[in-house]
ROGU-329229 format. One record per residue (C-alpha): residue in three letters; x, y, z. Coordinates in steps of 0.05 Angstrom, whole numbers. Layout:
// residues N
(node "ALA" (X Y Z))
...
END
This chain:
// residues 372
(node "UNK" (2036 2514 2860))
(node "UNK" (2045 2437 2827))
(node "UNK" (1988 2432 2773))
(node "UNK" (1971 2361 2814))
(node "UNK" (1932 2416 2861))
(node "UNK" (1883 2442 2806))
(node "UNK" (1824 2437 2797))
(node "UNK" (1792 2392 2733))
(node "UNK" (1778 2400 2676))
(node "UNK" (1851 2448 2664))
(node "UNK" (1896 2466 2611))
(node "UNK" (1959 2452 2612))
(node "UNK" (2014 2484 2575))
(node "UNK" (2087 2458 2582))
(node "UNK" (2122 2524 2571))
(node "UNK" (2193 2478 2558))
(node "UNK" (2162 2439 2508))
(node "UNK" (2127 2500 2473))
(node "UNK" (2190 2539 2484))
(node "UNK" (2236 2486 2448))
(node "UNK" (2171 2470 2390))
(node "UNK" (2173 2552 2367))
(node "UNK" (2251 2558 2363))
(node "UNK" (2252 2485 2336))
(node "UNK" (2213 2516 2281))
(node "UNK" (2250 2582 2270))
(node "UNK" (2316 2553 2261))
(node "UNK" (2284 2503 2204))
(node "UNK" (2274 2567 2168))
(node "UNK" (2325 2601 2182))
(node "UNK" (2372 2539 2165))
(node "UNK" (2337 2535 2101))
(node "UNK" (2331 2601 2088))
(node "UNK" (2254 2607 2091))
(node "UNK" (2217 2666 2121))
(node "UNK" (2165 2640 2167))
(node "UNK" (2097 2665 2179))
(node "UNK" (2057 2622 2220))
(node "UNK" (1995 2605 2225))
(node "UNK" (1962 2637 2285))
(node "UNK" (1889 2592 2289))
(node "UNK" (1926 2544 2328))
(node "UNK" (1933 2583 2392))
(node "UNK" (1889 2645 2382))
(node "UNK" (1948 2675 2439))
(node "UNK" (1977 2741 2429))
(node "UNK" (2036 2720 2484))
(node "UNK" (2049 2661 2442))
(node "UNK" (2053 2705 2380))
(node "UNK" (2107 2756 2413))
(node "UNK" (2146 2681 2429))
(node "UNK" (2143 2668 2359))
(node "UNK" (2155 2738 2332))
(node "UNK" (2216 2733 2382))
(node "UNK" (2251 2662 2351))
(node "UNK" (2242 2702 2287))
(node "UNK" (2167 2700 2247))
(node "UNK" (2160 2764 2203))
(node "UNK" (2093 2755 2202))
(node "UNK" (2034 2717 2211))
(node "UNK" (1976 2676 2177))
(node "UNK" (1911 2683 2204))
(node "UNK" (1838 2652 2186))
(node "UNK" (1786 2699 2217))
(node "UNK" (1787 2775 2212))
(node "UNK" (1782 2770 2289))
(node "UNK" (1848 2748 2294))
(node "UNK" (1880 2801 2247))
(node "UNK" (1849 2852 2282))
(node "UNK" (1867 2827 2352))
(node "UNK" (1944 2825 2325))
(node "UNK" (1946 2891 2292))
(node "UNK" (1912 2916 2346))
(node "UNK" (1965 2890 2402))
(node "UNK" (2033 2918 2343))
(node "UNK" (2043 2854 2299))
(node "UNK" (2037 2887 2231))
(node "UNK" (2054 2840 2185))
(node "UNK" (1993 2806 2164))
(node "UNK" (1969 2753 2113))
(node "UNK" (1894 2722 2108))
(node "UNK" (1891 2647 2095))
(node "UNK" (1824 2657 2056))
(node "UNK" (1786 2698 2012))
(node "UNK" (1747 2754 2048))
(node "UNK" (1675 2774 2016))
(node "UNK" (1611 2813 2045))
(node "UNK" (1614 2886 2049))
(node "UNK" (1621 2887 2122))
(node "UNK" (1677 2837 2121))
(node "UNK" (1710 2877 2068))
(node "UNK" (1701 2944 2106))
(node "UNK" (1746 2916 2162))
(node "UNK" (1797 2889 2116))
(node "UNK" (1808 2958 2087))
(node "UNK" (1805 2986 2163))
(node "UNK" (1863 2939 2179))
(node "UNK" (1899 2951 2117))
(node "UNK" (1907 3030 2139))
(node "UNK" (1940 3009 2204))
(node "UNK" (1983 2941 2186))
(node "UNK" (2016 2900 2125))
(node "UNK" (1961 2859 2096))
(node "UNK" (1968 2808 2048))
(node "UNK" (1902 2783 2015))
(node "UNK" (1883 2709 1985))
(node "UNK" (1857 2702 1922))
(node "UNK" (1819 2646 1883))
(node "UNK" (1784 2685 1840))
(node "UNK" (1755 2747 1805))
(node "UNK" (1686 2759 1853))
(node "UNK" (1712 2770 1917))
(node "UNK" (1766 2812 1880))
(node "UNK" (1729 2860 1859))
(node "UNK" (1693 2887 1919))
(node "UNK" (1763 2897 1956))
(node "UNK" (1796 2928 1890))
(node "UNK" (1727 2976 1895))
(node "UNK" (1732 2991 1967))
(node "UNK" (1816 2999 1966))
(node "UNK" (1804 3046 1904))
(node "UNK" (1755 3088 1946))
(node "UNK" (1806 3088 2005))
(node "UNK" (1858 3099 1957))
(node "UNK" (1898 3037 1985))
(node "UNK" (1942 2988 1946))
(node "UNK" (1930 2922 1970))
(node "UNK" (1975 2867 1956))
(node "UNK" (1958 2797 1945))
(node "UNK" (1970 2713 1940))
(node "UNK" (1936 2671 1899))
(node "UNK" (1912 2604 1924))
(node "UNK" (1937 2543 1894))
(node "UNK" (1897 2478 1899))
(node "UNK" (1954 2433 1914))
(node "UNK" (1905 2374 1921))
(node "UNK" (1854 2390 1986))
(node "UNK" (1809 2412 1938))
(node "UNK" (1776 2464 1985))
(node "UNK" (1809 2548 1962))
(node "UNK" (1842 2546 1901))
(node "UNK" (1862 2547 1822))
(node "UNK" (1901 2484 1796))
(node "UNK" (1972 2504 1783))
(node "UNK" (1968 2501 1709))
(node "UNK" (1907 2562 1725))
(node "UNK" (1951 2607 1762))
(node "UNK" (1978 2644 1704))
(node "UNK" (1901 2666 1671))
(node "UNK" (1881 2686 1740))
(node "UNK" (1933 2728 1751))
(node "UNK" (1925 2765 1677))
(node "UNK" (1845 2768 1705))
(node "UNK" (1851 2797 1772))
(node "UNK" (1927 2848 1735))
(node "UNK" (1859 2888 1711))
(node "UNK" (1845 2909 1786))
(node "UNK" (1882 2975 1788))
(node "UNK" (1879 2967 1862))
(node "UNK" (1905 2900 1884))
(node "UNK" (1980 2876 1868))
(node "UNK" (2002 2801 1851))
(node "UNK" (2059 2795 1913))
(node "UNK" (2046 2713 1908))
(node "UNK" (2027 2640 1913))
(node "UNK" (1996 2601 1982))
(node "UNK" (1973 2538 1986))
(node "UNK" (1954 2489 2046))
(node "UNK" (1965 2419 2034))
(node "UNK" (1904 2394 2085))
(node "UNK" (1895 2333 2061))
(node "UNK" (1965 2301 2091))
(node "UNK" (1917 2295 2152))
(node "UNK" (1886 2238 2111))
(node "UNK" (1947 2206 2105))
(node "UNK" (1950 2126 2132))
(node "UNK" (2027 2124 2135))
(node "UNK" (2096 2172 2141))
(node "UNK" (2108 2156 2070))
(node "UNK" (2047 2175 2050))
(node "UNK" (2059 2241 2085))
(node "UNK" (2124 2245 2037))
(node "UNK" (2074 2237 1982))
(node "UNK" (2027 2298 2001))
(node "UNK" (2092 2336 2009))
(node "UNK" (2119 2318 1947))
(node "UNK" (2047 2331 1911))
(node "UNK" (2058 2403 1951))
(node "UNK" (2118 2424 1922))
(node "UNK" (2115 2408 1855))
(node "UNK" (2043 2443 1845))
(node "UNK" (2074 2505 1870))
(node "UNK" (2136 2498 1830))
(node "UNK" (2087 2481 1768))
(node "UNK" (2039 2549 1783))
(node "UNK" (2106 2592 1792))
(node "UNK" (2132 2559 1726))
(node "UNK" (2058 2589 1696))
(node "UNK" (2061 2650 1725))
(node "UNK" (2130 2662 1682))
(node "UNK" (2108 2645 1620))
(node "UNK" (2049 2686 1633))
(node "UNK" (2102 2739 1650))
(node "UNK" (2084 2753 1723))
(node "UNK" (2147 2758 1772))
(node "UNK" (2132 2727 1848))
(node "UNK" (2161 2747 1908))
(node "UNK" (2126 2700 1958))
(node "UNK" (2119 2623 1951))
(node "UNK" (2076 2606 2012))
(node "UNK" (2056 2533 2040))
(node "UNK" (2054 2499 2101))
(node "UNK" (2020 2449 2146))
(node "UNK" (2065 2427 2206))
(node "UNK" (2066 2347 2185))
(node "UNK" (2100 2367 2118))
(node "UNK" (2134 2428 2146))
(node "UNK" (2207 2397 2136))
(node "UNK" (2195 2375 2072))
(node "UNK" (2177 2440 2052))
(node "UNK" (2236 2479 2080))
(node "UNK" (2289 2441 2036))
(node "UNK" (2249 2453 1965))
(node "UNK" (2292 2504 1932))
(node "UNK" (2225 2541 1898))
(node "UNK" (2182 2551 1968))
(node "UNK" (2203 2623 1988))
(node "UNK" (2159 2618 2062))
(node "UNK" (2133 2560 2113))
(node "UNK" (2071 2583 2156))
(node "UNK" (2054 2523 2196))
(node "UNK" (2014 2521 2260))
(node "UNK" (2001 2466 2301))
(node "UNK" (2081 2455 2313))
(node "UNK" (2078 2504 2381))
(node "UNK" (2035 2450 2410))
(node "UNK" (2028 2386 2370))
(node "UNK" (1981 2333 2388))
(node "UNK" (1955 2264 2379))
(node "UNK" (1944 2259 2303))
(node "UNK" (2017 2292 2300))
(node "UNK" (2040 2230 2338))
(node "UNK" (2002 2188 2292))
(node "UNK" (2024 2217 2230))
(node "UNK" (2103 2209 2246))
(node "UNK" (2113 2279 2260))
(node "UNK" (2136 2275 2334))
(node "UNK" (2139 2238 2392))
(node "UNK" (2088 2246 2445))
(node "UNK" (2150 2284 2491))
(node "UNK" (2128 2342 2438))
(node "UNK" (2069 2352 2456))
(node "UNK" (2065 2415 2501))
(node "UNK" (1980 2425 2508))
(node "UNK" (1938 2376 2552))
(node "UNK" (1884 2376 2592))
(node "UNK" (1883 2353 2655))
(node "UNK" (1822 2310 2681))
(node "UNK" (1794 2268 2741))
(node "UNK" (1767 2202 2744))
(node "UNK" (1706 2214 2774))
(node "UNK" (1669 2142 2772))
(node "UNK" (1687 2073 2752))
(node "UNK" (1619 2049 2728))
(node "UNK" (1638 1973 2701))
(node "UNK" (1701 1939 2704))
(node "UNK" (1727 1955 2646))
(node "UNK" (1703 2039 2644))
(node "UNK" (1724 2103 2680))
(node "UNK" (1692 2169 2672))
(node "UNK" (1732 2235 2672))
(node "UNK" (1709 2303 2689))
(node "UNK" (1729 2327 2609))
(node "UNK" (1689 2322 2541))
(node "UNK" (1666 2344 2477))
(node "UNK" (1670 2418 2512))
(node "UNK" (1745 2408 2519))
(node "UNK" (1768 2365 2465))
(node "UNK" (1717 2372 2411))
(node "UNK" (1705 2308 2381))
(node "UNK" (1754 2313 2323))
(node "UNK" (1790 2251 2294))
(node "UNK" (1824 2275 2235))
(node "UNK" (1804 2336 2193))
(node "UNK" (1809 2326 2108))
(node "UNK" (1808 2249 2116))
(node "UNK" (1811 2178 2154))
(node "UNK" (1846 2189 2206))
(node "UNK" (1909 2135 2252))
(node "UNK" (1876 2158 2312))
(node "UNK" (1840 2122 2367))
(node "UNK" (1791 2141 2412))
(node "UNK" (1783 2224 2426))
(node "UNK" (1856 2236 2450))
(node "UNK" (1918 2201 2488))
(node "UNK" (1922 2199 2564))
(node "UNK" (1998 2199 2582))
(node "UNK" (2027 2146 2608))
(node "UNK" (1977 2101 2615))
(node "UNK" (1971 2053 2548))
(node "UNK" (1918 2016 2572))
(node "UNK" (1872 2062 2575))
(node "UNK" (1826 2093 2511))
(node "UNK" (1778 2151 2513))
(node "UNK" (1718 2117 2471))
(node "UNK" (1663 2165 2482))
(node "UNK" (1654 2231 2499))
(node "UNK" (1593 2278 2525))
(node "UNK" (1594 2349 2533))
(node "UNK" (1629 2355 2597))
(node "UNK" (1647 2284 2608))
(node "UNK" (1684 2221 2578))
(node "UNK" (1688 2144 2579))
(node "UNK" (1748 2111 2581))
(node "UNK" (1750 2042 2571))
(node "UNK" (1803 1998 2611))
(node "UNK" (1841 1951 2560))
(node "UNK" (1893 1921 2608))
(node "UNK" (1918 1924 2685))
(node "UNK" (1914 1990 2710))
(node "UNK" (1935 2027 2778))
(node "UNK" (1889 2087 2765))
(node "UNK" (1834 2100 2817))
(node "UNK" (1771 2154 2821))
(node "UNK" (1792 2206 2840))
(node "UNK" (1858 2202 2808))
(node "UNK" (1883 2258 2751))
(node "UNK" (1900 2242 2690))
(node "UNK" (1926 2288 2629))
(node "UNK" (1902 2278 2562))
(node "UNK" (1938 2307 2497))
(node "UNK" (1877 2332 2449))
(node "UNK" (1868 2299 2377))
(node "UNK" (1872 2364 2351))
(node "UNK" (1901 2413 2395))
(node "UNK" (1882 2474 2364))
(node "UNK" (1810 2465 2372))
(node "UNK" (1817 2442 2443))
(node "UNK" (1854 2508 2457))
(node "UNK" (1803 2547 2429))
(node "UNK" (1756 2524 2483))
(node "UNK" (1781 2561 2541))
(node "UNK" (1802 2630 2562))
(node "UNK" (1872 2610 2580))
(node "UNK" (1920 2558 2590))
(node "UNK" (1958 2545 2655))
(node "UNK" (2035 2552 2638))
(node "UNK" (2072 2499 2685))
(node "UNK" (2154 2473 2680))
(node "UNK" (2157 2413 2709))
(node "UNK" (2089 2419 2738))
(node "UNK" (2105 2478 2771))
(node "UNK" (2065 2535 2753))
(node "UNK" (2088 2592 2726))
(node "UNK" (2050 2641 2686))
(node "UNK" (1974 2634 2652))
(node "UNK" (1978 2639 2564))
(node "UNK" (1915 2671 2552))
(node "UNK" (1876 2658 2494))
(node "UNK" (1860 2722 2475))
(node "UNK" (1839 2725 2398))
(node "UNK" (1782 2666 2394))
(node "UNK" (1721 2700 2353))
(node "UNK" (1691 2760 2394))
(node "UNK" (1727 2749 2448))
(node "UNK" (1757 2825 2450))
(node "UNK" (1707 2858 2395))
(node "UNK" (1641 2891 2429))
(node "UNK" (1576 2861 2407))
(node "UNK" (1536 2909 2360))
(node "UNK" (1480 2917 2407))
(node "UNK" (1491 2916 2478))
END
């Protein structure tokens, strides 16, 4: 079946272009001799996972309990949280997952430490952990020149053991420019090279030295200090990727395809897609290069403006030979909260179908609710 025959709104994964993205990635680490444990938000897929686990991740990142559980659950036991986990119920799963799988906790400070050092004593669990280094997102965090007094804080938890240092340099998605992207990077590597420098003198030894967003990804894997990369958007990429300088738009494997379903003025088109499919992200952390609410291929002279819940306005800047009724595909802003919208994605080559990717980890998708 051609995806031209599907039904709208659908999306559409280019299982070349995701194919060549993942082992694109792996062999950046493995070139630079970085271990690679991605970040696993972007496609909330188990599939995608084992394609990733197969090109050569050890492990993987994850931001929501949901989606540790989900991995652990399906045999990927090599886990590490992205965040700090606190609440007693929250904590009560993290020591649930940490009898069955690897976990790796985050760490910013002494609070949320102490519950899980509690509940691992009373499970009589050794839980190892990272701690977060503001590297200048100012969300999670300790400055690096911090890292060192932390770590003598939280060496009282009998319970929890130092394995590290994370950080997630967000705020290159408020980057203007490419170079400016070389600055974030630059900013990213030396606060982790400054907290590992305070960590010796404090006399702590580190195994892990964690970082990674995809635009600064390269950057990272030829700094001699950083030990792992755990990127995430690179197995899809997307608009602000193409307007950051990190790819072309031939990298790009997720879109959605949509029909023009009215031509209202001269100069607009409505599609069948909106806020439902795309979200209405323009740049997370920052001001961000891109226009409009996504790129429709191959077509230049037309820009998504607007969109409603399950429709969008595209207004026509030039000459155009698209029609209602026509289909168009449009690559997301930010791909990885357009995939979380749907259940699955329809795997094509070529725009022949293959196979569906199901999105299988997105919040309570597989856990039952507590009252039926």
């Amino acid at each position: 079946m051609d995806i031209k025959e599907l039904t709208t709104p659908s999306f559409l994964l280019d299982l070349d272009v995701l194919e060549k993205n993942i082992n694109d990635m792996a062999e950046l680490c493995k070139n630079n001799n970085k271990r690679l444990w991605p970040m696993v938000k972007t496609h909330k897929s188990t599939q995608i996972a084992r394609m990733q686990r197969d090109a050569g991740a050890e492990g993987f990142l994850v931001g929501t309990l949901d989606e540790a559980e989900k991995l652990a659950k399906e045999g990927f036991l090599n886990i590490m949280l992205a965040y700090p986990t606190a609440g007693e119920a929250n904590v009560a799963r993290v020591i649930s997952l940490a009898q069955k799988a690897h976990v790796i906790l985050s760490l910013d400070g002494l609070d949320a430490a102490k519950a899980l050092n509690e509940a691992a004593k009373a499970a009589g669990l050794m839980l190892e952990y990272l701690i977060i280094i503001d590297s200048g997102l100012h969300r999670f965090g300790v400055l690096p020149k911090a890292a060192g007094k932390l770590a003598v804080d939280l060496s009282f938890f009998e319970h929890l053991k130092l394995a590290g240092i994370g950080t997630h340099p967000g705020h290159v998605y408020g980057a203007s420019s490419s170079e400016e992207v070389r600055k974030v990077a630059n900013e990213e590597i030396n606060a982790m090279k400054q907290a590992g420098e305070n960590l010796k003198e404090a006399g702590f030894a580190i195994d892990i030295v964690a970082t990674g967003s995809t635009p600064t990804a390269a950057y990272a894997a030829a700094d001699k200090n950083i030990t792992m990369l755990r990127p995430g958007n690179y197995v899809f990429y997307d608009n602000i990727q193409i307007a950051l300088g990190t790819v072309l738009e031939k990298s790009c494997a997720l879109c959605v395809l949509a029909t023009i379903i009215s031509r209202p003025g001269e100069d607009t088109f409505i599609m069948d897609a909106g806020s439902k499919c795309f979200g209405l992200d323009k740049g997370a952390h920052g001001i961000s290069l891109v226009k409009g609410y996504g790129v429709i291929k191959d077509h230049p002279e037309l820009l998504i403006t607007d969109l409603s819940e399950e429709v969008g306005k595209i207004k026509i800047l030039g000459k155009t030979e698209i029609k209602v009724g026509d289909k168009i595909r449009v690559i997301p802003n930010h791909a990885c909260s357009a995939a979380n919208m749907t259940d699955y994605l329809i795997g094509h080559r070529n725009g022949n179908i293959e196979k569906t990717v199901y999105i299988d980890i997105r919040g309570g998708s597989f856990r039952k609710p507590p009252v039926e």
